[in-house]
C-alpha positions as a printed Julia matrix, in Angstrom:
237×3 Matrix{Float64}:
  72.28  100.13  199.52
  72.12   98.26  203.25
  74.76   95.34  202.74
  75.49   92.5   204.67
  78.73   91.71  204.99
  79.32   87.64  205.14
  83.1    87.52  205.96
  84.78   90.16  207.32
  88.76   89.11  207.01
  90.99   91.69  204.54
  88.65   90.93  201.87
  85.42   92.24  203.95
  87.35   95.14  205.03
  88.31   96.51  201.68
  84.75   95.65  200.47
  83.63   97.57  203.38
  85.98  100.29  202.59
  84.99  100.57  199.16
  81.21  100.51  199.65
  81.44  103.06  201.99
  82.92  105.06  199.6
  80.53  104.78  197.41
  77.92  106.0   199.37
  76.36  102.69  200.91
  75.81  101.51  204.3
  76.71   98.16  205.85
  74.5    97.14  208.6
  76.36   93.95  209.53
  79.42   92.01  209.22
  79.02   88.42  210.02
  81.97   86.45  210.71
  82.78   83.05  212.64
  82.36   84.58  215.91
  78.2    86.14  215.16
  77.26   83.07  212.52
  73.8    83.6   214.66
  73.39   87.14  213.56
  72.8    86.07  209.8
  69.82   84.15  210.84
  68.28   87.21  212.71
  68.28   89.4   209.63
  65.83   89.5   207.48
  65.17   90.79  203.39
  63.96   94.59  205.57
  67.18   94.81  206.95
  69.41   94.36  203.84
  69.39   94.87  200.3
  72.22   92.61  199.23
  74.2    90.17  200.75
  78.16   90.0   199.76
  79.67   86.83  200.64
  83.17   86.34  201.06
  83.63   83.8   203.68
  85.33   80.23  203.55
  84.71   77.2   202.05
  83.45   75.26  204.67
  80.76   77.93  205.57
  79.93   79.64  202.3
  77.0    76.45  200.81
  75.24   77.23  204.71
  75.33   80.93  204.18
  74.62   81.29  200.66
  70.99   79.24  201.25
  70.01   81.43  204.34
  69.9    84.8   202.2
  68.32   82.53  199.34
  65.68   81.34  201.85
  65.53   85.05  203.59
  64.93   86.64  199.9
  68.06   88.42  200.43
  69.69   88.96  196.9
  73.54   87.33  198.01
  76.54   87.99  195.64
  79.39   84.92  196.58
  82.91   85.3   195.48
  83.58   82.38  198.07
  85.56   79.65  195.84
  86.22   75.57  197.13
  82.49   74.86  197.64
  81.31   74.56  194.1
  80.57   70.77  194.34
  77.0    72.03  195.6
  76.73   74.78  193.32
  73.91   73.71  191.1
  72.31   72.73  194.17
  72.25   76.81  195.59
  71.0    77.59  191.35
  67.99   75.08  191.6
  66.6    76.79  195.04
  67.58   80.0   193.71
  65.19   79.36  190.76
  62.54   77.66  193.15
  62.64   80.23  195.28
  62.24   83.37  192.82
  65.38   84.63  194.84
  68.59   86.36  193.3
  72.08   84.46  193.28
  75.34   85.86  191.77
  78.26   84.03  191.55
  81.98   85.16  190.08
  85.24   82.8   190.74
  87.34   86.31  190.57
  85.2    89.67  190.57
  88.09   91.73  189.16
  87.06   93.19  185.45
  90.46   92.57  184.4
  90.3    88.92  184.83
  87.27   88.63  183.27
  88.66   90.36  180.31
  91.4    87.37  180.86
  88.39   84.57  180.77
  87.25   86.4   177.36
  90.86   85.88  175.81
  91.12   82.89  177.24
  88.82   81.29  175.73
  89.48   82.96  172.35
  93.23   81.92  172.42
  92.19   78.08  173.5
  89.84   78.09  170.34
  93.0    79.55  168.33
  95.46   77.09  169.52
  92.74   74.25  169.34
  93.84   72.58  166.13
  97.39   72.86  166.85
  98.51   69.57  168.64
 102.27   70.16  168.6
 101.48   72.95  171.34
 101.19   71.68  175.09
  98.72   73.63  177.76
 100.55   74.51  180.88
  98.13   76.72  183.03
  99.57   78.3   186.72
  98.16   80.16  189.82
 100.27   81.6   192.64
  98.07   83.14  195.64
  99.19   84.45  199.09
  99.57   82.18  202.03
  96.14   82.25  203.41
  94.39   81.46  200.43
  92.17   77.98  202.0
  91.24   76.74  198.6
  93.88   75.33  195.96
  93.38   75.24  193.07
  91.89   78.8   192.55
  88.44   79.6   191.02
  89.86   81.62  188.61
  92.19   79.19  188.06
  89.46   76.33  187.62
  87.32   79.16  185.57
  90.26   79.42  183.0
  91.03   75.54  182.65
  87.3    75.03  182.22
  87.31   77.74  179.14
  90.42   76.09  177.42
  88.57   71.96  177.9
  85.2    73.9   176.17
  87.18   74.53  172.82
  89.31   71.17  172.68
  87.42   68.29  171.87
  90.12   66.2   172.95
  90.25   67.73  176.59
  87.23   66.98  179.32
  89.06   67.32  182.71
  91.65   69.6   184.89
  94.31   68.24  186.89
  95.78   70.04  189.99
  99.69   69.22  190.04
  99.64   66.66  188.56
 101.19   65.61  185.4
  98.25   65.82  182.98
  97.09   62.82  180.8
  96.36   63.52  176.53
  92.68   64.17  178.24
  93.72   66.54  180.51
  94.68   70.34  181.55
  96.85   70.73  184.51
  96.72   73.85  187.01
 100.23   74.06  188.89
  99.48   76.06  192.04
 101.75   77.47  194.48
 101.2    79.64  197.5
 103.98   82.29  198.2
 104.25   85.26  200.8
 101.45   87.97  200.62
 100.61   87.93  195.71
  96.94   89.07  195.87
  96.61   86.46  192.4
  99.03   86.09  189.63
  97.63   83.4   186.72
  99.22   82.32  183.9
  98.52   80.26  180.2
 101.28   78.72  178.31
 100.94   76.97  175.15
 104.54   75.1   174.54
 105.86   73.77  171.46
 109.79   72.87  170.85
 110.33   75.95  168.81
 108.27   78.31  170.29
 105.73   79.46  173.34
 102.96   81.81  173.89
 102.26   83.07  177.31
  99.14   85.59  178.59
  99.81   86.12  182.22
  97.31   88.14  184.5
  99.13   89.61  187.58
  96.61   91.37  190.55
  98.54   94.3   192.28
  96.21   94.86  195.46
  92.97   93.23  196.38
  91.46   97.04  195.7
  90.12   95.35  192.08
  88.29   92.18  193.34
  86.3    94.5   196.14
  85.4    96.98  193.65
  84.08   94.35  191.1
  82.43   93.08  194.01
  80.6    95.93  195.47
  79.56   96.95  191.26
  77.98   93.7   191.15
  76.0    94.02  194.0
  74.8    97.7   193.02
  73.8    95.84  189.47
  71.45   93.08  190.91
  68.88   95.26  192.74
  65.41   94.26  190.92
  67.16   91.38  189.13
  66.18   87.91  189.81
  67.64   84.55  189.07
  71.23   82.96  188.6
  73.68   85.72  187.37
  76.97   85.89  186.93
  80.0    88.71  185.6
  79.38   87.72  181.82
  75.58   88.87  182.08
  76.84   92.0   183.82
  79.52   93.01  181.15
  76.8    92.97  179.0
């Protein structure tokens, strides 16, 4: 494949690294000092866009390769506000838009069990849901995707839950995500279920950013001739 890469920090490096690797090409890196480049490519040039940028730039960049017909895959979290903005041009435009929170298959595994331990624990009120993310330093967004991803799957199987809390103390209606940023932890995430006698803790800890890139660059070799909104759960499939 020809890949764009939008972002080129230590994420876009070890994206690089890996695609190389795997026999691709990358012929461009755009980052905040060549912004302008982006808009000179067009859907010739490249056959995938991977976006790993920044919040405040990703909604801007994302819509370019949707307008440009250049399939983008975004792993760009703290924008999602506009989201289902970037999925209706997507759709209008016949155009190809893949979105993950966390591109490691590991953590997606997590999301899976997630969800099937919330639906467990559902009709057991004595247990309280204490949900954590620690992330390196530079991390711009808080809380995490991932973390917001795994709050959002235990609110879908308790009827009594319909929001997420960053920390703060949660209300009865509520989950609460407890983030902290520490030193140079590529993404450690954690769900607790608390009683008085007892607790039950799944706990997913990233060793290198080596497993995000790779899920990254698979999911970009997985949407050539696909079209539409897409997303890790119709690639595990």
């Amino acid at each position: 494949m020809k890949i764009v890469l939008i972002g080129y920090g230590k994420m876009g490096k070890e994206i690089e690294r890996i695609a190389l690797g795997r026999g691709h090409s990358v012929v461009a890196k755009i980052d905040v000092d060549n912004q302008a480049d982006l808009q000179a490519l067009t859907s010739a040039d490249a056959d995938v866009a991977i976006e790993f940028s920044n919040p405040a730039s990703a909604y801007t960049n994302i819509l370019t390769c949707i307008n440009k017909q250049i399939p983008v895959v975004c792993g760009t979290t703290g924008w999602l506000e506009k989201k289902s903005e970037v999925e209706t041009l997507t759709k209008v435009k016949n155009s190809t838009f893949f979105y993950a929170s966390n591109y490691s298959i590991g953590v997606n595994l997590f999301f899976r069990l997630n969800k099937m331990m919330a639906q467990l624990m559902a009709p057991h009120k004595e247990y309280d849901i204490y949900t954590n993310e620690i992330h390196h330093l530079e991390k711009k967004d808080s809380p995490s995707g991932t973390a917001i991803t795994i709050a959002e799957g235990i609110i879908d199987a308790y009827a009594t839950k319909d929001k997420w809390v960053n920390n703060e103390i949660p209300a009865a209606n509520e989950v609460a995500i407890w983030s902290q940023r520490e030193s140079i932890i590529p993404g450690t995430h954690t769900v607790k279920y608390i009683s008085k006698v007892d607790q039950i803790e799944m706990t997913h800890e990233a060793f290198s950013r080596e497993g995000f890139a790779l899920g990254a660059v698979i999911a970009a070799e997985w949407v050539q001739d696909k079209k539409g909104v897409l997303g890790m759960d119709d690639m595990l499939k």
